[in-house]
C-alpha positions as CSV (number, residue, x, y, z in Angstrom):
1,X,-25.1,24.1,50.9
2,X,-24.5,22.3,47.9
3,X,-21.4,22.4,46.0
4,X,-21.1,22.9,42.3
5,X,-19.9,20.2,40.3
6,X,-16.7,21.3,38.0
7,X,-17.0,21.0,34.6
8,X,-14.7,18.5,33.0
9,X,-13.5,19.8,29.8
10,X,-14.1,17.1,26.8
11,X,-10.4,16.0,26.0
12,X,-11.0,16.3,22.0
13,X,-8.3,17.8,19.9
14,X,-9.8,21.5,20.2
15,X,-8.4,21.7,23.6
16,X,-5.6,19.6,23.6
17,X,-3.0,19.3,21.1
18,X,0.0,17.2,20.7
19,X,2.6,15.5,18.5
20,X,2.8,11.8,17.7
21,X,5.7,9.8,15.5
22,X,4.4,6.6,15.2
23,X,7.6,4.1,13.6
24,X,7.6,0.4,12.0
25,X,7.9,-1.5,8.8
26,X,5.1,-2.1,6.3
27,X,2.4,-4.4,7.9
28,X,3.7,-3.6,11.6
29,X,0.3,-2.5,12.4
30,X,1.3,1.1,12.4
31,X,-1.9,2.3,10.5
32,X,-4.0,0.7,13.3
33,X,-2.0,3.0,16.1
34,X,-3.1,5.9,14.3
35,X,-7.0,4.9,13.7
36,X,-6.5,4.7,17.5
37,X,-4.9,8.0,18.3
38,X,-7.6,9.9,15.7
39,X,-10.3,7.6,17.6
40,X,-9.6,9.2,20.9
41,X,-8.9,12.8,19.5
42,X,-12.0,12.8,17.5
43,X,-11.0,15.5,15.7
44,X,-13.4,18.1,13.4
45,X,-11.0,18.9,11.3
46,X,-8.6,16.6,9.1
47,X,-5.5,16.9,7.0
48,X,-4.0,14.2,5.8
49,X,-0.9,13.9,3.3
50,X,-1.4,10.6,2.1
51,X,1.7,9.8,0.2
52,X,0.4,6.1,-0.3
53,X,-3.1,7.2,-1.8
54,X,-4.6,4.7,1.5
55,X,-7.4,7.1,2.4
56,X,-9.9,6.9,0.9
57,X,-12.6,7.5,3.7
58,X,-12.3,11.6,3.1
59,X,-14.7,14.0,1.9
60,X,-12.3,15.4,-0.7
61,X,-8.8,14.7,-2.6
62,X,-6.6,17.3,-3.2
63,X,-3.6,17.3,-5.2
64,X,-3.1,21.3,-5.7
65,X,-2.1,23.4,-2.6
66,X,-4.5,26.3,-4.0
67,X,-7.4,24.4,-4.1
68,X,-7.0,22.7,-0.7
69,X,-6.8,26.4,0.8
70,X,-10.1,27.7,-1.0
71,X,-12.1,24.8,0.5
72,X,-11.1,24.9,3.6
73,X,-11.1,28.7,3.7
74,X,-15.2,28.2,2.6
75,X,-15.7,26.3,5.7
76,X,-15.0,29.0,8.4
77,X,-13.4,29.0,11.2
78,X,-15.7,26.6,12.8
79,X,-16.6,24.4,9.9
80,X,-15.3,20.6,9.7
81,X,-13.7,18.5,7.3
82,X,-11.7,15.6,7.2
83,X,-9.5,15.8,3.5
84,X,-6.7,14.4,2.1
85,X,-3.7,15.9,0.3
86,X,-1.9,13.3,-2.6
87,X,1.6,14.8,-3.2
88,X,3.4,14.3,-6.3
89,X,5.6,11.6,-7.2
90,X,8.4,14.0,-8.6
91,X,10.8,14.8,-5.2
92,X,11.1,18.8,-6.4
93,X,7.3,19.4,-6.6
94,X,6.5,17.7,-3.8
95,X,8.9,19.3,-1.9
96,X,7.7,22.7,-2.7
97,X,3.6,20.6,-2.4
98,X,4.7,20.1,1.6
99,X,5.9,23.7,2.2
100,X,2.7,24.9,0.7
101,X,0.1,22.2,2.6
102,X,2.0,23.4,5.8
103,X,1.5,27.1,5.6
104,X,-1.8,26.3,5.2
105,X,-2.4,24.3,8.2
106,X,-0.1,26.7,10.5
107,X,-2.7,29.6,8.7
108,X,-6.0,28.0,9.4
109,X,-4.9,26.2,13.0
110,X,-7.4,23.7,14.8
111,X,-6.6,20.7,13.3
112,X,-5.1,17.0,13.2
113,X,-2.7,16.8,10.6
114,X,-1.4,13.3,9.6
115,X,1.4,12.9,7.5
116,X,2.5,9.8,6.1
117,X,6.2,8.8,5.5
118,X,8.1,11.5,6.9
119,X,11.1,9.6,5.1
120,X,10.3,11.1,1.8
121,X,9.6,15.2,3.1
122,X,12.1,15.6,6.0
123,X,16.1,14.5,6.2
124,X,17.9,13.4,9.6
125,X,19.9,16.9,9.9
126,X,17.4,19.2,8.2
127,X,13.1,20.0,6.8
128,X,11.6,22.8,5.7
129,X,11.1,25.5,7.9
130,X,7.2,24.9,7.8
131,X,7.5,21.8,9.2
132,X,9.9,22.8,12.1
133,X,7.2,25.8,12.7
134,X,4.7,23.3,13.0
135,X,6.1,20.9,15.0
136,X,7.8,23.7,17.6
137,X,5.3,26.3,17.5
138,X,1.6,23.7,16.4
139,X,0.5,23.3,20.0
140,X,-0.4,27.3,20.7
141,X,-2.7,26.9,17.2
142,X,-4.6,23.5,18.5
143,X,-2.8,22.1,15.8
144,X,-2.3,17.8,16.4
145,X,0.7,16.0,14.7
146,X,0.8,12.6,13.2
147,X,3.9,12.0,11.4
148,X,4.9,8.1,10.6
149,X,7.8,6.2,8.9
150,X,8.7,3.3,7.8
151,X,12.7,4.8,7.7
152,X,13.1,6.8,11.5
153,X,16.6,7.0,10.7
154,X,15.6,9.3,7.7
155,X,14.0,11.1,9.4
156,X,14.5,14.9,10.8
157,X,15.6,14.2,14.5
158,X,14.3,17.4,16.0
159,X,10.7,15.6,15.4
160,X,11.4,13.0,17.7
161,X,12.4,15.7,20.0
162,X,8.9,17.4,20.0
163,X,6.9,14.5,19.9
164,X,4.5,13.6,23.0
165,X,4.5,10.3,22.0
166,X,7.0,8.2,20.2
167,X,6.0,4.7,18.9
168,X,7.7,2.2,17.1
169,X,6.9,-1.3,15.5
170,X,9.0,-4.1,14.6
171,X,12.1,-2.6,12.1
172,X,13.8,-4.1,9.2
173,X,17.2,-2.1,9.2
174,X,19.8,-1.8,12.1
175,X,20.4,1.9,11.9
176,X,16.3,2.3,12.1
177,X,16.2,0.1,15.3
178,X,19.4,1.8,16.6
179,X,17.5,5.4,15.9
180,X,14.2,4.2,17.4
181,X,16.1,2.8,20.0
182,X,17.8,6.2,21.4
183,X,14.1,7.8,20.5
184,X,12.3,5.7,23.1
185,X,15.4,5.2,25.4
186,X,15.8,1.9,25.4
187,X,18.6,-0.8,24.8
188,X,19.2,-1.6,20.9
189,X,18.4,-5.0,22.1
190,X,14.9,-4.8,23.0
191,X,14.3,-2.5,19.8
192,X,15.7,-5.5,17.7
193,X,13.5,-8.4,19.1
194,X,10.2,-6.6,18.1
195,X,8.5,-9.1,16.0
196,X,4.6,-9.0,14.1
197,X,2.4,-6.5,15.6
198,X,4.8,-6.0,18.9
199,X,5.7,-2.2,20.2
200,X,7.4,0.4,22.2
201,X,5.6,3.2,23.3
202,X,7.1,6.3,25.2
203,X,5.2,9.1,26.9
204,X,7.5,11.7,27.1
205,X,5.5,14.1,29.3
206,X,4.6,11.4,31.6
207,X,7.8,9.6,31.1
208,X,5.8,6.1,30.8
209,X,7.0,3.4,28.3
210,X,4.4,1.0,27.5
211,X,5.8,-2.1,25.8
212,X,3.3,-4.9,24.4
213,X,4.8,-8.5,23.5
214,X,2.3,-10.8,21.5
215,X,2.8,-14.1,22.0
C-alpha cells in the first residue's frame, strides 16, 4: 500500500508572517538584506513607505493616504500589488501620513510592509498606537514587517522586542552600537568592530546569531 506524500506548504508570505528590523549606517548594505528577505518571501502584495524616494521599481506612488486605500481596495482581497507610499517632509503631517498608511495595512491584511527609517516615525519610549497594533497583533492578519534604521537607538524599543529577526550593519554612533548591541545580545565590543558590509544577525525564535566578517 502506498503512502501519500504530505503536501509541503510553499513558505511565501501568505502563510507565514514575521517581523524584521534590519539596522546600519548609510552604505552598510542594509538595502541588500532586505532585497534578500522580500526575495525569499516573494510577497503579492507590497507596501512600502519609502521616506528616501529609493523605489522606484513599484507599480504606483502614493503620497495621499485616501488614494492609497481606493487602489488597493479596487484590487480585492486577492488582487496584487507592490506600491509605494512617499511621506511628507513636514514632521506633523507625516506623523498623522503613518497613522493613516497603517490603518490601512492592519484593514486590508496579507501583506509585506516595508518601512524605511523608523528613526523619523517612532521614538525610543513611545509610536503611534497603529504601529504597536501592527507590530503586536500583524502576524494573525499575514501581515510581514520590515522596519530599518540608520539611528536603533531612536527607535521604539518594543519593536526590537517583536522582531523575528534583528539585523544590524556596521554603526556610526556609540549609543546605536550600544542599543544594537543589547538587541542582538551581544558584547558592545563585537557590535563596535563591524566594519563595510559586516553583520550580526539574531534569530530570536530559533535563538541563532549568524555573524559574517569580510575580510
Amino acid at each position: 500500500m502506498s503512502k501519500k506524500k504530505k503536501q509541503t506548504k510553499n513558505k511565501s508570505l501568505d502563510n507565514r508572517a514575521f517581523i524584521a528590523g534590519l539596522f546600519g549606517a548609510t552604505d552598510s548594505g542594509k538595502s541588500t538584506r532586505a532585497d534578500e528577505l522580500i526575495a525569499i518571501l516573494k510577497p503579492s502584495r507590497t507596501i512600502i513607505w519609502d521616506f528616501k524616494r529609493e523605489y522606484t521599481d513599484v507599480d504606483k506612488q502614493f503620497s495621499r493616504a485616501g488614494d492609497l486605500f481606493n487602489y488597493i481596495q479596487s484590487k480585492g482581497k486577492r488582487g496584487r500589488f507592490r506600491v509605494s507610499f512617499i511621506p511628507s517632509m513636514d514632521k506633523s503631517v507625516r506623523e498623522k501620513q503613518f497613522e493613516a498608511v497603517n490603518h490601512i495595512v492592519l484593514s486590508f491584511g496579507r501583506m509585506l510592509y516595508l518601512v524605511e527609517e523608523l528613526k523619523f516615525v517612532t521614538k525610543p519610549n513611545s509610536s503611534p498606537g497603529s504601529w504597536s497594533m501592527l507590530t503586536l497583533t500583524g502576524r494573525a492578519q499575514e501581515i510581514s514587517i520590515i522596519g530599518t534604521s540608520q539611528r536603533p537607538a531612536s527607535v521604539d524599543k518594543d519593536f526590537f522586542g517583536n522582531c523575528t529577526i534583528v539585523h544590524s550593519r556596521r554603526l556610526n554612533y556609540d549609543p546605536d552600537i550600544v542599543e544594537m548591541a543589547k538587541a542582538l545580545r551581544i558584547r558592545r565590543e563585537q557590535m563596535a568592530r563591524l566594519k563595510g558590509h559586516d553583520y550580526y544577525e539574531r534569530n530570536n525564535v530559533t535563538g541563532k546569531l549568524e555573524e559574517k566578517i569580510f575580510k
